[in-house]
Residue, then its C-alpha position, 0 to 999 in steps of 0.5 A: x130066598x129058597x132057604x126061607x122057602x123051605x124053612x117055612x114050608x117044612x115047619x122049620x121057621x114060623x111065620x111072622x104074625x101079619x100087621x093090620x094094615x090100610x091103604x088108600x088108592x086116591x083117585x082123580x079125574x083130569x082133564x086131558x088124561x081121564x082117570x089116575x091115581x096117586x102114587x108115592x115111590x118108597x126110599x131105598x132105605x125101607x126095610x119093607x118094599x123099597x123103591x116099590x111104588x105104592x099107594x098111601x098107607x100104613x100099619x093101624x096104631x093102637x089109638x085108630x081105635x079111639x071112639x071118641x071122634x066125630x064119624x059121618x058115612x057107613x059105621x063100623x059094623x058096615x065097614x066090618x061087614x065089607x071087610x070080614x072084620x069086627x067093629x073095633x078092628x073095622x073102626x082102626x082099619x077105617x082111621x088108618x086109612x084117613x090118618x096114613x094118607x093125611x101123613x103120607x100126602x096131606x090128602x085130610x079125608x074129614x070135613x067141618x060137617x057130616x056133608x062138608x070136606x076140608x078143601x084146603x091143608x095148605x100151611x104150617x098150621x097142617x103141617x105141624x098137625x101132620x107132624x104131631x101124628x108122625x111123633x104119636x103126640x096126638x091121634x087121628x081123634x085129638x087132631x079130628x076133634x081140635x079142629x072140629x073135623x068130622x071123618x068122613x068115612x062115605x068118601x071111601x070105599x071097600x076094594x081089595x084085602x092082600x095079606x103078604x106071603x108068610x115067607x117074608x119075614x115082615x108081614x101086612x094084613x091089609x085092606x085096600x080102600x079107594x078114595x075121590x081126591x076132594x076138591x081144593x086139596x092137593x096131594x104132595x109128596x111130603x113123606x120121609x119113606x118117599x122119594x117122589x110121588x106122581x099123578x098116573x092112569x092105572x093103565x100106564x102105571x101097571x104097563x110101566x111096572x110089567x116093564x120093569x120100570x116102576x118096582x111094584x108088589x103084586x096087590x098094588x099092580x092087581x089094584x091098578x089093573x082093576x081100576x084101569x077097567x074104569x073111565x072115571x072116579x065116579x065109576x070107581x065109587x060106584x061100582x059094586x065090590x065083594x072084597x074077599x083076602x088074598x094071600x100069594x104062596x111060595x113053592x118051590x117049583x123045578x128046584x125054584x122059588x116062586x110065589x104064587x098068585x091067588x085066582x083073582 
């Protein structure tokens, strides 16, 4: 690690160019245990973040830019403005986060009409869908409008922007939506980069990962101690947000590596 540190800091290597990415944190409210959140485990075979516990999400693809879909909620240009982002990326930001957490959870954030969201993905007939954007033999749009869903993108809501260091050899631009989880869905770990997924308050995941117990990468722990301030998702939807990018750097401190948090 201090190599790379070095090579890095001093020219010798350039860093890798960051992937736009996004990522949902969906949230419940239960009865007994007030607020949570969903979170998958990533398999130890991940070449990015194995083992660490996350919320869903992914790289965009080339075809979330597809206009050609039904769109109800906040447009792309206020998405770009929440974000510091233009309209094309704002539209793949925005379909990414609906198509990864469909992938990785079967969470569809789409619905029939503008003021209507689908309250069940069970079935092999979802499942094959899920698929069929797994293998890129349809998009988020294809599947949007066979259906004849509608994105839903006003169930979402702008909340943080991390960009991984450049020391690490892949990187991610990413932008943290958060999410009520609709009524009649279920999530389910049905990922093949996960291993085990669990309902948790934001407090007790954010202890268990400062414990050592639960492997967690930085911006998904800020994330959670954010969310912990909350009682309820309501309280997270409607809070007021200025999502401005967050980087961690690397140093070398005392002879060390160390990576370095930005002021939240």
């Amino acid at each position: 690690m201090r190599g790379r540190v070095e090579d890095v800091l001093s020219g010798r290597v350039r860093p890798a160019v960051p992937r736009d990415a996004a990522t949902v944190a969906v949230l419940r409210d239960h009865d007994r245990h007030g607020l949570q959140v969903f979170l998958l485990r990533r398999v130890s075979s991940m070449a990015f973040a194995p083992g660490a516990y996350v919320f869903p999400g992914g790289a965009v693809d080339p075809r979330d830019g597809d206009a050609d879909l039904a769109w109800a909620g906040p447009s792309p240009a206020e998405w770009g403005a929440a974000f510091r982002a233009d309209d094309g990326l704002a539209r793949e930001l925005v379909c990414a986060a609906v198509r990864e957490t469909f992938e990785e959870s079967l969470v569809l954030l789409a619905g029939p009409a503008p003021d209507a969201v689908v309250d069940d993905t069970c079935g092999p007939g979802w499942e094959t869908d899920r698929q069929a954007l797994l293998n890129r033999s349809v998009s988020l749009a294809g599947l949007l409008t066979r259906r004849g869903l509608v994105l839903r993108s006003d169930l979402l809501r702008p909340w943080g922007h991390w960009i991984t260091p450049a020391v690490e050899p892949k990187r991610y631009d990413t932008r943290f939506f958060v999410a009520a989880m609709p009524a009649g869905q279920r999530a389910r770990d049905v990922s093949t980069e996960s291993d085990h997924a669990v309902w948790a308050r934001p407090d007790e995941a954010a202890e268990r990962a400062l414990a050592g117990e639960w492997p967690m990468l930085p911006p998904t722990l800020a994330t959670l101690a954010e969310l912990a301030e909350f009682q309820a998702v309501a309280d997270v939807l409607a809070a007021s947000r200025t999502v401005v990018p967050y980087e961690p750097r690397a140093e070398i401190i005392d002879g060390d590596p160390y990576l370095v948090l930005p002021d939240a």
